[in-house]
N, C-alpha and C positions, 0 to 999 in steps of 0.2 A: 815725363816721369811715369814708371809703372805704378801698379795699382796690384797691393795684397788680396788673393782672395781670404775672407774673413771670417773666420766662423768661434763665434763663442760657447765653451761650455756650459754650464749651470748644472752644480750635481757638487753630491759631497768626495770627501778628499781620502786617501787610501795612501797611510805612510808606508804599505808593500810595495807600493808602484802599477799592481797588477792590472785593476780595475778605474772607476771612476777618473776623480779629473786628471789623474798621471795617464791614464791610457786614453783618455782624449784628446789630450797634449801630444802625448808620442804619435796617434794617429794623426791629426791635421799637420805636424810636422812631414810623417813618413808620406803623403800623400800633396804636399806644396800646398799647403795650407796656410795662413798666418793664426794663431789659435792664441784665444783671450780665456778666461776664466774666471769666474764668481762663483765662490767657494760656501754652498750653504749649509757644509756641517763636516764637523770633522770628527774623521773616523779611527779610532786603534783598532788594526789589524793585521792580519799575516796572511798565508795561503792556508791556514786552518781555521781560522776565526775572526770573529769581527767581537773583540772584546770591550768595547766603548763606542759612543755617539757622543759628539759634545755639540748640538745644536746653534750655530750662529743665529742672530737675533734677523726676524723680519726688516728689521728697517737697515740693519747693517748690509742685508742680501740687496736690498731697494739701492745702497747707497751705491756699491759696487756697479751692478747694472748701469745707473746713473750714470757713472763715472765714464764706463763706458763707449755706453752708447749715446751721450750727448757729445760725446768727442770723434773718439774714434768709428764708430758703425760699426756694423755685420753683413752679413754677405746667408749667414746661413747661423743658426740655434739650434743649438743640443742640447737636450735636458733628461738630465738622469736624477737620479736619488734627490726627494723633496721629500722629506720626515713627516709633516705637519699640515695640518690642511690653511695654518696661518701663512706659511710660508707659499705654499701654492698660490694664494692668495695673493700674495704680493709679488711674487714672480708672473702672473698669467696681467695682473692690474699694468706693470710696468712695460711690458712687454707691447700689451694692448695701446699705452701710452705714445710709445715709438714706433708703433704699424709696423712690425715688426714681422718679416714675413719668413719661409724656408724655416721652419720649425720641427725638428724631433723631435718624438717624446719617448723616450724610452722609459715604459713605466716600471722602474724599478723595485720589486716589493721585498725582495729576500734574495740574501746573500749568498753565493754558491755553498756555505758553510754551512744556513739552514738557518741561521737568524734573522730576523726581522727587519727591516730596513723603514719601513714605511707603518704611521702611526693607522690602526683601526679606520679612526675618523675623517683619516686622511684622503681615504679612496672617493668618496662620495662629490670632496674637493675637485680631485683629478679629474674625475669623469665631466664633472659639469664647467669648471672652471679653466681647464689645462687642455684638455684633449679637441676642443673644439677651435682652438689654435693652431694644430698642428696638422702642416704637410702629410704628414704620416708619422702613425705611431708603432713603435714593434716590438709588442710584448710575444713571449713566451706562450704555451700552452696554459702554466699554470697562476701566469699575470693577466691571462684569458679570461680564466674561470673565477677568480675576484672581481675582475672587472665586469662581468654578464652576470654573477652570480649562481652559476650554474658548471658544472661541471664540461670540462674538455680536452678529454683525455685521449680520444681516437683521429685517426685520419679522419673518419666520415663527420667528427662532430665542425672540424675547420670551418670547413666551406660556411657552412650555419653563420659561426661567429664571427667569422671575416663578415659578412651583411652586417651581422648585428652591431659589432665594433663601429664601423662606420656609420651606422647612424647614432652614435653618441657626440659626433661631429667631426672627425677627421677627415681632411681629403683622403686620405689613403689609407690603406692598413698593410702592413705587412708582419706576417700571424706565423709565428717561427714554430719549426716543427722538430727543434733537436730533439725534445723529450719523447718523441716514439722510437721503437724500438726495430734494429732492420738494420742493412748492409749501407741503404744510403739513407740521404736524410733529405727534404725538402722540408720550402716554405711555401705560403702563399700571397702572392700579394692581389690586393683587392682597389682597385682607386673609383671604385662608385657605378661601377659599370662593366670592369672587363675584371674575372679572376684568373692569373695569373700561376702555373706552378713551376717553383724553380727549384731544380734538384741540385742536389752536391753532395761531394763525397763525403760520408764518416768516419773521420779520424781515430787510430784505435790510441789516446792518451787523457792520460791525469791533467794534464797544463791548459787549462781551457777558462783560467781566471780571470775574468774582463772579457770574454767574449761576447758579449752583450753589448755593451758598454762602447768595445770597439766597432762593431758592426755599427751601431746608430751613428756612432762617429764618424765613419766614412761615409753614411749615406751624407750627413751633414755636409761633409767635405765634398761631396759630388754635386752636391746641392750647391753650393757656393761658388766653385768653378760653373753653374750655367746648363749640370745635364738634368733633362726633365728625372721625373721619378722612378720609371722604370729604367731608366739608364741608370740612375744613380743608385738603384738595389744590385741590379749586375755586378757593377765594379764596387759598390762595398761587398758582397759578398765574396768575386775575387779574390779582392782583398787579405781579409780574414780569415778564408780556406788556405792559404799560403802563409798565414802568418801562424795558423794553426799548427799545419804541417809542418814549418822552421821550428817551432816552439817545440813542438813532439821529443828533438834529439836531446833536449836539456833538464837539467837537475836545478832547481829551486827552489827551496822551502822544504817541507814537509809536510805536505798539502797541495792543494791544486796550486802549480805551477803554471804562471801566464803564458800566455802568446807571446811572437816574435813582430812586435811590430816594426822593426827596423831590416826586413829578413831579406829585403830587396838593396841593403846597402851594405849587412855586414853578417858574417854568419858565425 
């Protein structure tokens, strides 16, 4: 009998498909994946806005997992959008319950649209509760600067907070560098010892909704199949730069329009 590689989501739910757990599904799909998901809030939105949060209950997030992972296992954990610091709470307790290893955390705080996704009191959770779980986490420049509480707005300030992030307890960091401005774009990855910079090209389009989202999800998905971390940044970034670039030629929405996560199967 063969054996799924397994990787579960955790993260809230996006009835556009663009982002969160439709685009974590589509990626461990698009990538041979087997993808599970536990759904800890559901969202109203489009590619212009995120008009509603309706909060699933802690213990209902606990029961899913459960359900899970007392059955079927993982192979590799994704976690994206946690609203509440109760919720991280009982995502990081049950997690810790199943020794639960290959863990993302994509720390989610706001929405491409500019809304809020993650409660105040929530971060203080994440940092001490969530983060010290994970494989590697791969915030943004400006999910950086919440999480250090300082600002990190330059190339030169990276380096810095890639150190600093890791000692909030991650094996790895990788400290995404979309938001500087320039011809190309890198990241950095940092796993406790060696920093890492990996360049790639900048795509000149609007459709860039879930790329976040997707990229942690590959790493996941690399994660799962067996490759260490730096292998597994490589190929989700791959990834994502192609699924960028398929998404570029298309029209959806009236707003940021998503990537092309299937771009390798249908165009």
């Amino acid at each position: 009998m063969k054996n799924y590689n397994r990787v579960l989501a955790i993260a809230g739910s996006d009835p556009g498909g663009g982002p969160r757990i439709q685009a974590d599904l589509k990626t461990f799909s698009a990538l041979g994946c087997y993808g599970m998901s536990v759904i800890a809030a559901l969202t109203a939105q489009n590619t212009r806005a995120v008009t509603g949060i309706f909060p699933v209950t802690p213990e209902f997030i606990a029961e899913q997992i459960d359900a899970v992972l007392s059955d079927i296992g993982v192979d590799a954990v994704k976690i994206g959008m946690l609203h509440s610091p109760e919720v991280i709470a009982t995502v990081s307790e049950r997690l810790r319950h199943y020794k639960v290893s290959g863990i993302v955390v994509d720390p989610v705080m706001v929405a491409k649209s500019g809304s809020r996704l993650l409660q105040e009191d929530a971060v203080e959770a994440l940092k001490t509760r969530l983060l010290p779980l994970a494989a590697i986490i791969t915030p943004n420049l400006p999910e950086a600067a919440v999480l250090l509480g300082r600002p990190v707005e330059k190339e030169g300030d990276m380096e810095a907070a890639c150190r600093d992030l890791a000692k909030l307890g991650p094996k790895a960091v990788l400290l995404k560098g979309g938001h500087l401005q320039g011809a190309s774009s890198f990241d950095l990855l940092y796993d406790g010892k060696t920093l890492l910079r990996l360049e790639g090209e900048r795509v000149s389009t609007q459709n860039t909704h879930g790329t976040g989202c997707t990229l942690s999800s590959a790493l996941a998905a690399g994660l799962a199949k067996g490759l260490d971390i730096a292998a597994a940044v490589k190929a989700a970034k791959a990834y994502i730069e192609g699924a960028i670039k398929a998404g570029a030629d298309y029209t959806l929405g009236r707003g940021h329009g998503p990537v092309h996560h299937y771009y390798a199967f249908w165009n």
